[in-house]
VEXFILUM-493470 format. One record per residue: x, y, z of N, C-alpha, C in turn; residue number from 1; residue in one letter. Coordinates in steps of 0.05 Angstrom, whole numbers, plus 32768, in hexadecimal, padded with zeros to 4 digits. Example, Ala and Ser with C-alpha at 12.3 -4.5 7.8 and 13.67 -1.06 7.14 Angstrom:
2
8108 / 7F8E / 809C / 80F6 / 7FA6 / 809C / 8108 / 7FBE / 809C / 1 / a
8101 / 7FD3 / 808E / 8111 / 7FEB / 808F / 8102 / 8001 / 809D / 2 / s
//
This chain:
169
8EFA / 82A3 / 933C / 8EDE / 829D / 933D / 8ED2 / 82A1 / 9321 / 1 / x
8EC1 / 828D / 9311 / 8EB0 / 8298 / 9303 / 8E9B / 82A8 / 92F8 / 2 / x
8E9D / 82B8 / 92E4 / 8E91 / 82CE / 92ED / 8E77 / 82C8 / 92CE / 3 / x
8E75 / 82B2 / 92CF / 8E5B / 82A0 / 92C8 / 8E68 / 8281 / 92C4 / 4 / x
8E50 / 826E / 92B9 / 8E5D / 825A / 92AE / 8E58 / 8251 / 928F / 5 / x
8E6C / 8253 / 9284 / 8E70 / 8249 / 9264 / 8E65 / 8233 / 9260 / 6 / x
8E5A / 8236 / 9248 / 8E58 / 8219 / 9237 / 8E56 / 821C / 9219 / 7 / x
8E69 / 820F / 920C / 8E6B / 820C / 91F4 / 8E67 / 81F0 / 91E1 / 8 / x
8E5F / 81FB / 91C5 / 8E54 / 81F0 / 91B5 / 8E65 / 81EE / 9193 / 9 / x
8E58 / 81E3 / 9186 / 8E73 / 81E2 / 9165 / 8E52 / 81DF / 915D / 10 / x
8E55 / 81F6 / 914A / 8E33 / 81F4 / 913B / 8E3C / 81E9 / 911D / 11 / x
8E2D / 81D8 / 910B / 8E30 / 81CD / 90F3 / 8E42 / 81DD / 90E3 / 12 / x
8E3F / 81F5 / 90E0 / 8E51 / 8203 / 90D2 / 8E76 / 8209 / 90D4 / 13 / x
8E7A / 8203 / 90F5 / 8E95 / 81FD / 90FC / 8E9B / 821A / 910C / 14 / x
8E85 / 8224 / 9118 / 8E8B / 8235 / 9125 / 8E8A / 822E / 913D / 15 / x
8E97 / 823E / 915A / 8E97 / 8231 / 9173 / 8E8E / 824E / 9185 / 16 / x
8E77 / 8240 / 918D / 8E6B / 824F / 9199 / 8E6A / 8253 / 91BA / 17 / x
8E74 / 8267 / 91D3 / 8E6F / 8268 / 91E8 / 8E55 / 827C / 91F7 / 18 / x
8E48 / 8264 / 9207 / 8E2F / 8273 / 9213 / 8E35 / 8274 / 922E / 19 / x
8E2A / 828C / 923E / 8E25 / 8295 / 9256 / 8E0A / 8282 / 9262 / 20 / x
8E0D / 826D / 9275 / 8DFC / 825C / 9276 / 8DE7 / 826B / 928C / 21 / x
8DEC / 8288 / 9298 / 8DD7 / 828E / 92A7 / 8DC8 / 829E / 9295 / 22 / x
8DCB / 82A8 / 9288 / 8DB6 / 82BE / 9271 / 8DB1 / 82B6 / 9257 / 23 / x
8DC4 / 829A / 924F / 8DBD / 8292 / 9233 / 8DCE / 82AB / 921D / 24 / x
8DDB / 82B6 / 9223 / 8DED / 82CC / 9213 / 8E0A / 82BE / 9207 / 25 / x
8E01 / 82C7 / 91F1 / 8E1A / 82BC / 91DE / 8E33 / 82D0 / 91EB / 26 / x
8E49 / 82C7 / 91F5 / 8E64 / 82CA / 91FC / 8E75 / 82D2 / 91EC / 27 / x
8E7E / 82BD / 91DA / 8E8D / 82B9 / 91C5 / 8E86 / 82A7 / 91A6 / 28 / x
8E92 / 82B3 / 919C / 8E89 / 8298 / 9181 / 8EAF / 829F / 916E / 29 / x
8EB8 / 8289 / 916B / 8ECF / 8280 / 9156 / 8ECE / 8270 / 9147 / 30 / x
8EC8 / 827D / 912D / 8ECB / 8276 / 9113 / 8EE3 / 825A / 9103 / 31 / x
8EDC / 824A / 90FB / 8EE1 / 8237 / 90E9 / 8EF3 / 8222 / 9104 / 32 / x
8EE8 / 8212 / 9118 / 8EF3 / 8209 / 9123 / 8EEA / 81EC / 9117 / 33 / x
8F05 / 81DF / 9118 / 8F01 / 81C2 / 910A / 8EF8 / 81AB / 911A / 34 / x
8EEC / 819D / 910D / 8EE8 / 8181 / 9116 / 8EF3 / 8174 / 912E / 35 / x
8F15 / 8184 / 912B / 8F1B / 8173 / 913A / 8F27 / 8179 / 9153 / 36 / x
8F16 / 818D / 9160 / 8F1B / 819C / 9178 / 8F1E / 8193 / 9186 / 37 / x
8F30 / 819B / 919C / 8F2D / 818E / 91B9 / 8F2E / 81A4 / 91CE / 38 / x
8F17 / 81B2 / 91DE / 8F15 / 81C8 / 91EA / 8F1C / 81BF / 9208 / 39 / x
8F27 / 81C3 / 9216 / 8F2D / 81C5 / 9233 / 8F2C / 81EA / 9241 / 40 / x
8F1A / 81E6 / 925A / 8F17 / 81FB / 9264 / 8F2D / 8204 / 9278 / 41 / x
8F2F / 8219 / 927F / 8F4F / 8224 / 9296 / 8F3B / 8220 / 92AD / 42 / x
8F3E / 8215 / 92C2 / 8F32 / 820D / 92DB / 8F22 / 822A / 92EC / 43 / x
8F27 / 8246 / 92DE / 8F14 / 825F / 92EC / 8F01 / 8258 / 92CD / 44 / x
8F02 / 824A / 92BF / 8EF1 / 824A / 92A7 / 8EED / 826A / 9293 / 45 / x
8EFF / 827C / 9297 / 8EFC / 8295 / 928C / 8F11 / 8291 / 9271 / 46 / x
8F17 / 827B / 9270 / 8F2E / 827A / 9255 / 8F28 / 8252 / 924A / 47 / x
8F2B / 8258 / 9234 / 8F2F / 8234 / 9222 / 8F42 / 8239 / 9212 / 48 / x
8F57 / 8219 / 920E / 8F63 / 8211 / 91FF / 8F58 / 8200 / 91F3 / 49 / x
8F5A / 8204 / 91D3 / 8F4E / 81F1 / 91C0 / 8F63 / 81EF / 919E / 50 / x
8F5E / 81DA / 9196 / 8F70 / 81DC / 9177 / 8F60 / 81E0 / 9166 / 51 / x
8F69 / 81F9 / 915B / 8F58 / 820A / 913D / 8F70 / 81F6 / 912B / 52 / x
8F82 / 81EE / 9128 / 8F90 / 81DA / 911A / 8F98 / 81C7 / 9114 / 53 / x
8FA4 / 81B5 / 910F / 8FB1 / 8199 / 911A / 8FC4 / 81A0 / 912A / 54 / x
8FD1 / 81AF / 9126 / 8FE7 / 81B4 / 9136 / 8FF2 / 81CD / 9147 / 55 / x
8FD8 / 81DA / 914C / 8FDA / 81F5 / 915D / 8FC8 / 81F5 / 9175 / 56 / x
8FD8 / 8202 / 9188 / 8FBB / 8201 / 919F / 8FB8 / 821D / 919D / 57 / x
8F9E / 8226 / 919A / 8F90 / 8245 / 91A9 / 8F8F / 8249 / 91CF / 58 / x
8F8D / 8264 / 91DD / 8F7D / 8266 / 91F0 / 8F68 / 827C / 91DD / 59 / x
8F4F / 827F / 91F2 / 8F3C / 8292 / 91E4 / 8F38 / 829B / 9204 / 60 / x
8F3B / 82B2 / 9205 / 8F34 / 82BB / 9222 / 8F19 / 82C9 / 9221 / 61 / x
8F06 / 82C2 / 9234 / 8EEF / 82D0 / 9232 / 8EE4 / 82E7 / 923D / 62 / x
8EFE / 82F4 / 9254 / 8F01 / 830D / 9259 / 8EFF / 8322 / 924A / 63 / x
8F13 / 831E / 923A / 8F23 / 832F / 9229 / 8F1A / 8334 / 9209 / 64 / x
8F0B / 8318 / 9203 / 8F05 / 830D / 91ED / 8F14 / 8307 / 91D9 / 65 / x
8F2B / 8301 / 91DA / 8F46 / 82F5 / 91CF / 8F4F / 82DD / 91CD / 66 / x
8F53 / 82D4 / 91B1 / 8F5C / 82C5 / 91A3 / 8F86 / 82BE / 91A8 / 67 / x
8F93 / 82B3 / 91AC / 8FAF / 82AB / 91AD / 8FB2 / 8290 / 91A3 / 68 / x
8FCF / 8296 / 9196 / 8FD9 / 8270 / 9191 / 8FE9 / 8273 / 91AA / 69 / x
8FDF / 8253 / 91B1 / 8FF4 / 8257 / 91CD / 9005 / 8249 / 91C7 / 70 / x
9007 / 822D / 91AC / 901E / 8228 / 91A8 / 9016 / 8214 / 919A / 71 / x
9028 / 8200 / 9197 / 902A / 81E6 / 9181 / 9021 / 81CC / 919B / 72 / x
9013 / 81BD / 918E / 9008 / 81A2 / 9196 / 8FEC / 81A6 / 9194 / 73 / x
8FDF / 818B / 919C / 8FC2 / 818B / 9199 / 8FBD / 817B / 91BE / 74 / x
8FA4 / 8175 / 91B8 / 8F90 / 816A / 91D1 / 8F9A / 8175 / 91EA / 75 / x
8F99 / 818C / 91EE / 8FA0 / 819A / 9204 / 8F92 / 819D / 921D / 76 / x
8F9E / 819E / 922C / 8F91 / 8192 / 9245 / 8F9D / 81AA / 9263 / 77 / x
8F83 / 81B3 / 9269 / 8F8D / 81CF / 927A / 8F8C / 81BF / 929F / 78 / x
8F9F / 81C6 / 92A5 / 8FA8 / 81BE / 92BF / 8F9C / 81C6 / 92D7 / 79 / x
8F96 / 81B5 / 92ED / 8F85 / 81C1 / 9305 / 8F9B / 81D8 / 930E / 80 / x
8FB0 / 81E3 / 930C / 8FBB / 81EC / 9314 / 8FBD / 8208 / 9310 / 81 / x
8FAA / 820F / 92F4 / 8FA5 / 8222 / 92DD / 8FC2 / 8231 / 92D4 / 82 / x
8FDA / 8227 / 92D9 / 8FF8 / 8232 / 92CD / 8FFD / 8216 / 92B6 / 83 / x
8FFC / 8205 / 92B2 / 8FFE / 81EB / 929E / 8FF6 / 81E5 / 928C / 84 / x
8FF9 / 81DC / 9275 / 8FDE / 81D1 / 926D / 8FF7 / 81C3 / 925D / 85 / x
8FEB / 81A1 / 9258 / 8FF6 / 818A / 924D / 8FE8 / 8186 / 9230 / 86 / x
8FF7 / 8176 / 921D / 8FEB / 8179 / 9203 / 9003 / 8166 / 91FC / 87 / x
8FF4 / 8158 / 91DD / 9007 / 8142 / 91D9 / 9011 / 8159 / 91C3 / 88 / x
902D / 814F / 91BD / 903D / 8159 / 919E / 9035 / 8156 / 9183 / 89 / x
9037 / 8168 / 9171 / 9025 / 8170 / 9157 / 9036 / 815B / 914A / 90 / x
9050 / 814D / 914B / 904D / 8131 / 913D / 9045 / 8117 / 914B / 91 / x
9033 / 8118 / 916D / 9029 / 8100 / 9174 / 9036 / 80F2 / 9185 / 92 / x
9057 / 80F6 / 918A / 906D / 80EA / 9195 / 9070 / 80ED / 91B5 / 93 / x
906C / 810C / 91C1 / 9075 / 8116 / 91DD / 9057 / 8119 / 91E9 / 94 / x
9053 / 8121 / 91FA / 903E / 812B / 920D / 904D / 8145 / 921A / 95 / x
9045 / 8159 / 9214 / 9059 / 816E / 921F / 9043 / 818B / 9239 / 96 / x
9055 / 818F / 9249 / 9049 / 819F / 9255 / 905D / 81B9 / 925C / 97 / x
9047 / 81CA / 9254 / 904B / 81E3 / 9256 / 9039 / 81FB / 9267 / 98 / x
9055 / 8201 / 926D / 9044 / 821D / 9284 / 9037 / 822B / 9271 / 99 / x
9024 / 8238 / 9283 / 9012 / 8256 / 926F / 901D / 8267 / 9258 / 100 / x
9037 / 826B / 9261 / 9043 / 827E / 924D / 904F / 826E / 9233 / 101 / x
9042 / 824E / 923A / 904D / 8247 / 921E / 9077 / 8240 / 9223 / 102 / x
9081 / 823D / 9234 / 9095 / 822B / 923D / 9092 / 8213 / 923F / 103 / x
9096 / 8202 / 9236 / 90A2 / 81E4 / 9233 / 90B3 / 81E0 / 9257 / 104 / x
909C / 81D2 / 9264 / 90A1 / 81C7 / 9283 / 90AA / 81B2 / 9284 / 105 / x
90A3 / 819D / 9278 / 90AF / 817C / 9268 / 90A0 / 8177 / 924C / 106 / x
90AD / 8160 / 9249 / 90A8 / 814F / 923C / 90AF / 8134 / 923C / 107 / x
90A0 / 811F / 9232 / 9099 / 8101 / 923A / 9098 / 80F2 / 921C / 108 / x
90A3 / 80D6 / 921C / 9099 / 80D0 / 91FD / 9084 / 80C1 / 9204 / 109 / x
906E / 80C0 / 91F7 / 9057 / 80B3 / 91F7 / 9045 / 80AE / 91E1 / 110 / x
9049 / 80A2 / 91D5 / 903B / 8090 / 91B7 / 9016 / 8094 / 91AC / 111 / x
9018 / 80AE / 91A2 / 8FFE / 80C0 / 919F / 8FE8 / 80B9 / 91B7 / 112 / x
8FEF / 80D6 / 91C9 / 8FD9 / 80D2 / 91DD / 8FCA / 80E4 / 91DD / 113 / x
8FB1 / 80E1 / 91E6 / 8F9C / 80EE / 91D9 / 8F85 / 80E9 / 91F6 / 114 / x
8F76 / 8102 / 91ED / 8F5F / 80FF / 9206 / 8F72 / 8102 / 9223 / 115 / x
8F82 / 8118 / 9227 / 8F93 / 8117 / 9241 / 8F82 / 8128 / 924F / 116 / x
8F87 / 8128 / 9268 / 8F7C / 8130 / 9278 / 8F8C / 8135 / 929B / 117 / x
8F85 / 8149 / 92B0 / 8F9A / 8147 / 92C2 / 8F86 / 813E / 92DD / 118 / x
8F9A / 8134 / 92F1 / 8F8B / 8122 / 9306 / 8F7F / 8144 / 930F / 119 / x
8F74 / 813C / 9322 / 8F61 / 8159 / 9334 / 8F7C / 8164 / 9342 / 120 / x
8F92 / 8156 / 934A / 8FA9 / 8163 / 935B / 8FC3 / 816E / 934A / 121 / x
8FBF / 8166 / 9332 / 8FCF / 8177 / 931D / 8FEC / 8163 / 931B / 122 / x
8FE9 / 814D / 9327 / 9001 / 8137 / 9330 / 9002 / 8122 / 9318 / 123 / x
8FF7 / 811C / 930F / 8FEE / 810C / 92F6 / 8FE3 / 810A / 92DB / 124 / x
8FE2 / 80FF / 92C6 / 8FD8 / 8102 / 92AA / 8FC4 / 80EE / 92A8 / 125 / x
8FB5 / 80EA / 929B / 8FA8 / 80D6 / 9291 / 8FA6 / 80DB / 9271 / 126 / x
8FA6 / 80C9 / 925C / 8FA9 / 80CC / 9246 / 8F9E / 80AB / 923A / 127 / x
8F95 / 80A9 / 9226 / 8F8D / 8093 / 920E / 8FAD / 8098 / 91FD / 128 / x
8FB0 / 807D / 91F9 / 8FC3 / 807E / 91DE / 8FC2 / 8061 / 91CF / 129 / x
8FC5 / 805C / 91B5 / 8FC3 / 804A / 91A4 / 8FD5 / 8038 / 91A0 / 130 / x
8FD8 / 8023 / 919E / 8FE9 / 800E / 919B / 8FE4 / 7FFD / 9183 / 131 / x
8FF6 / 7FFD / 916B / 8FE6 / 7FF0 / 914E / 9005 / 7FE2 / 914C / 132 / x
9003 / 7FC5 / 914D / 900E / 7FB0 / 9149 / 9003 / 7F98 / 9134 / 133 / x
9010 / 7F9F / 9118 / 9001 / 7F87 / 9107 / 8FE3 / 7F8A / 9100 / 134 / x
8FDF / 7FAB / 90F6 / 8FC8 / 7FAD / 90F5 / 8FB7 / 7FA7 / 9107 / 135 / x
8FBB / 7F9D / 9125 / 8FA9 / 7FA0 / 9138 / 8FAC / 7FB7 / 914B / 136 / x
8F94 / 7FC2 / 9151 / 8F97 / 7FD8 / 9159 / 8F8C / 7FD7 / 9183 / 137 / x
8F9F / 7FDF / 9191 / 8F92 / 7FE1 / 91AE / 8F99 / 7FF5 / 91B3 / 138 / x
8F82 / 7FFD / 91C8 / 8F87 / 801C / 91C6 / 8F87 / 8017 / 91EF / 139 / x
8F94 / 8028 / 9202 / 8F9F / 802C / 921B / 8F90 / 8045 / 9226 / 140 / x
8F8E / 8040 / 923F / 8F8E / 8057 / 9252 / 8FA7 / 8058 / 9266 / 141 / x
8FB5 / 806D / 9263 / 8FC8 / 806F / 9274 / 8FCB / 8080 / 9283 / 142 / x
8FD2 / 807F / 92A2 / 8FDA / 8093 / 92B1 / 8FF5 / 8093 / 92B8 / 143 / x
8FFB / 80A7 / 92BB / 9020 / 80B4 / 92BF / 901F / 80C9 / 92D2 / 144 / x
9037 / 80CD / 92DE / 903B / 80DC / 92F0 / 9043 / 80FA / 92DB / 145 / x
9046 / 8113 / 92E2 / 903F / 8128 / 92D7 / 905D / 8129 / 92C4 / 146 / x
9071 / 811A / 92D4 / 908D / 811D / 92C2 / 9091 / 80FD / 92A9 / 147 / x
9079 / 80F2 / 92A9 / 9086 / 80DB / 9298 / 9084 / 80C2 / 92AB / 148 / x
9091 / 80CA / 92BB / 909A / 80AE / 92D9 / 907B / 80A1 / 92D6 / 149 / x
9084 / 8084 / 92DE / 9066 / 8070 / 92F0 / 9058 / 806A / 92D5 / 150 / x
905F / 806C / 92C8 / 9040 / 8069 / 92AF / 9038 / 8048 / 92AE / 151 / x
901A / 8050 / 92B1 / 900E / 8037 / 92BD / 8FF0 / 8031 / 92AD / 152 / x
8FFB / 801B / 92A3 / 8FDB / 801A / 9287 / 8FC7 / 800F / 9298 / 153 / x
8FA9 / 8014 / 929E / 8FA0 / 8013 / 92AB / 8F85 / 8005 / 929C / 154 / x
8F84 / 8008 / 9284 / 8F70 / 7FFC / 9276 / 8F7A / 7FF5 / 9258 / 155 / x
8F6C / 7FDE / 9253 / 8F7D / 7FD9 / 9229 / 8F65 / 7FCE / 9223 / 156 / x
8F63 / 7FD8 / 9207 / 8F3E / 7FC8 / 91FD / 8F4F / 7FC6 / 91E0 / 157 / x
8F3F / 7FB1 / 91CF / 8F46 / 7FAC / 91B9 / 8F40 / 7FC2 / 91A0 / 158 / x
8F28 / 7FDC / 91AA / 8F24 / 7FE7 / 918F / 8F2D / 8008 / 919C / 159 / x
8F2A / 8018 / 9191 / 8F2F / 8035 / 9199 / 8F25 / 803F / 91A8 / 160 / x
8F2F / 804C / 91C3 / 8F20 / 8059 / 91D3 / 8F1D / 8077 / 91C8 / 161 / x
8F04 / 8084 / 91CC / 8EFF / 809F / 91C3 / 8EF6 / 80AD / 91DD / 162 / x
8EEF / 80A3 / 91F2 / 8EDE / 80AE / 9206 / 8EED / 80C9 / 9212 / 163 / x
8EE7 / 80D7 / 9220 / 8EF1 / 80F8 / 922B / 8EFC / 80E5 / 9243 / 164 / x
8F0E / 80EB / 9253 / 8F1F / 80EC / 9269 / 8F14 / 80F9 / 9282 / 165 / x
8F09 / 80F9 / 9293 / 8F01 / 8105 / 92AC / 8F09 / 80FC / 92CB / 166 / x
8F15 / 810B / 92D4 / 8F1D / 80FA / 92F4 / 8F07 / 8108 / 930A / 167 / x
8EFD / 80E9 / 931C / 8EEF / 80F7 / 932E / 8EFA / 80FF / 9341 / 168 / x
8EEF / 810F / 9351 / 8EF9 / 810E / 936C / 8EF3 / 8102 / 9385 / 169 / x
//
């Protein structure tokens, strides 16, 4: 159970700030977070994975108030399952998922995917990935089954998708 609900912010200076949205109380704040973050919440929302690097993921637990590398890759993506969390490979190549402790569960090759995200039943991926042929660039939405299997492009547009990933229910 939540024992409020978070919401966070990246203020001009590159700090990342968490607020307590029933009292307006600053939570947390971490220092020099880049541009090019990608924060995903753990489904009790008391912990986030985000990249302080190109190539590292953090958790920041807001219990405890602790900082961890949980490991190598970026755009990490926390699982309805809250034991998972999926993230593409720090050279762009795999989509890899790993249990909590940071074990390697699979891995998939998949041609820089980005913006992943997991179905509500923890059975599926959804992810953007780029396709540049001859200087033309199409960029995909694809869904896959949680091991690689079924991958099924579901949308192709001619310029780059950037949009966030969300499944309804």
């Amino acid at each position: 159970m939540n024992f409020y609900t978070p919401f966070y912010y990246i203020s001009d200076t590159g700090n990342l700030y968490v607020l307590n949205t029933i009292d307006s109380s600053q939570v947390a704040v971490i220092k020099d977070v880049p541009s090019y973050y990608n924060i995903s919440w753990s489904p009790e929302s008391n912990r986030f994975l985000f990249n302080r690097t190109k190539t590292q993921l953090f958790i920041y637990d807001l219990r405890n108030k602790m900082l961890k590398i949980f490991g190598e890759g970026t755009e990490g993506a926390w699982s309805p399952c809250r034991e998972e969390i999926a993230c593409r490979s720090s050279d762009g190549r795999y989509l890899i998922i790993y249990s909590i402790s940071a074990e390697i569960i699979s891995s998939f090759k998949v041609s820089d995917p980005y913006r992943i995200c997991w179905s509500p039943d923890g059975n599926y991926l959804a992810y953007f990935r780029d396709f540049w042929f001859f200087d033309s660039g199409v960029s995909y939405l694809e869904i896959s089954n949680r091991n690689g299997t079924a991958k099924k492009v579901v949308y192709e547009d001619g310029s780059s998708l950037t949009s966030y990933l969300n499944w309804v229910e």
